[in-house]
C-alpha positions, 0 to 999 in steps of 0.5 A: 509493525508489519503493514501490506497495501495492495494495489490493482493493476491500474494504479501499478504504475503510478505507485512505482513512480510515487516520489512519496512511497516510503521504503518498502518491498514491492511484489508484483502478482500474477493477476497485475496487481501490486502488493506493497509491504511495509515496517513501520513504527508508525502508520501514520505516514502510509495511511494518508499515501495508502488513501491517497489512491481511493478505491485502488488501494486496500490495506491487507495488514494489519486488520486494526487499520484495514478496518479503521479505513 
């Protein structure tokens, strides 16, 4: 599955130099905002990480798991 984290500018730097991001495409994006896309089997990983950043991540994909945080 296809998951995408998006990350305000703030927090940019400290997801780059995460030593637990899992593999994954970075974007950056024209407001200074990062998007993070992952493919996983499992969400189980990025989503402790993802909640690891509070407020400064929102899971855009997939919906089931943007709504279950």
């Amino acid at each position: 599955m296809t998951v995408v984290v998006r990350f305000v500018p703030p927090t940019v730097r400290y997801v780059r130099e995460s030593k637990r991001l899992p593999p994954c495409e970075l974007t950056d994006q024209k407001d200074g905002s990062l998007l993070a896309r992952f493919q996983l089997t499992s969400t189980v990983e990025v989503k402790s990480w993802a909640l690891s950043f509070g407020a400064s991540a929102l899971i855009l994909e997939p919906e089931s798991l943007r709504k279950t945080i």
